[in-house]
C-alpha positions in Angstrom: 9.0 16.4 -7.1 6.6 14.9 -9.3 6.5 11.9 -10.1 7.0 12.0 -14.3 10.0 14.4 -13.4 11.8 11.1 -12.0 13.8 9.1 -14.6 15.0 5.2 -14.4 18.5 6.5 -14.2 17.7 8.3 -11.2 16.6 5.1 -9.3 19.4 3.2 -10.4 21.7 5.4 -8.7 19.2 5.5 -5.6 19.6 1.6 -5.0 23.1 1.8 -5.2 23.8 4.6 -3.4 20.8 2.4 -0.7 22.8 -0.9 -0.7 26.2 0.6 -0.6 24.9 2.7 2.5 23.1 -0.2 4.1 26.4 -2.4 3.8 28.1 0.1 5.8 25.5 0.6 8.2 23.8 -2.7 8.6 21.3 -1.2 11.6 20.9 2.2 10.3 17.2 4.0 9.9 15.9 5.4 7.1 16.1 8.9 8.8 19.7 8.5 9.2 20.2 7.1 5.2 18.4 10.2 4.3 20.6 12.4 6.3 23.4 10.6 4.6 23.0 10.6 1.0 19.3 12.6 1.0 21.7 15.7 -0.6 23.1 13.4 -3.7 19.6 13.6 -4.5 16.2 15.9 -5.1 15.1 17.6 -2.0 11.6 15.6 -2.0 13.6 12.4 -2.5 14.0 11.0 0.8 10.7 9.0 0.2 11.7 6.9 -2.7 15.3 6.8 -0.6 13.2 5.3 1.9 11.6 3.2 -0.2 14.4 1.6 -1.7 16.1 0.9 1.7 13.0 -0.8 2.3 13.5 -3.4 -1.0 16.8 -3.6 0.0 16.1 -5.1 3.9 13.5 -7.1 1.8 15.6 -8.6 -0.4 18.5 -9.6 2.4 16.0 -10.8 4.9 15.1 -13.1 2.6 18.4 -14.5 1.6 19.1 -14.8 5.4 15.7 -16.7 6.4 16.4 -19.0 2.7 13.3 -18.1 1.3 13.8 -17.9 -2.7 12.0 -15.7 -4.5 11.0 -16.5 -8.1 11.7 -20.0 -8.4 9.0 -22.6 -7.8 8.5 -24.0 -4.2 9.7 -27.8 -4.3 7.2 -30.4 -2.8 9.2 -33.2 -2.3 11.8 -35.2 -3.4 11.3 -36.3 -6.8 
């Protein structure tokens, strides 16, 4: 699969196929999340699969460890 055959609607449904996987398999690999939805998908998917399951831990590591993303660090009260 090339990359310009890929579409935006096509990663859309890969991160929520990702997250809805992940939520049900909190200490799943990426091997296993490509055995389980890898066939909804292209054959050569399983590397943006991957990829997305990557964002995903990202994302909720953050959230767990408190650190914000996007907003501006606070120095102090004020």
């Amino acid at each position: 699969m090339r990359f310009r055959d890929d579409n935006p609607a096509d990663l859309a449904r890969a991160r929520t196929a990702v997250m809805a996987w992940r939520a049900q398999n909190p200490a799943g690999t990426g091997d296993e999340l490509v055995a389980a939805v890898g066939r909804q998908f292209h054959p050569d998917y399983g590397v943006v699969l991957r990829a997305v399951l990557f964002a995903v831990d990202r994302h909720r590591a953050r959230e767990v460890t408190g650190i914000a993303t996007g907003l501006p660090v606070s120095r102090g009260r004020t």
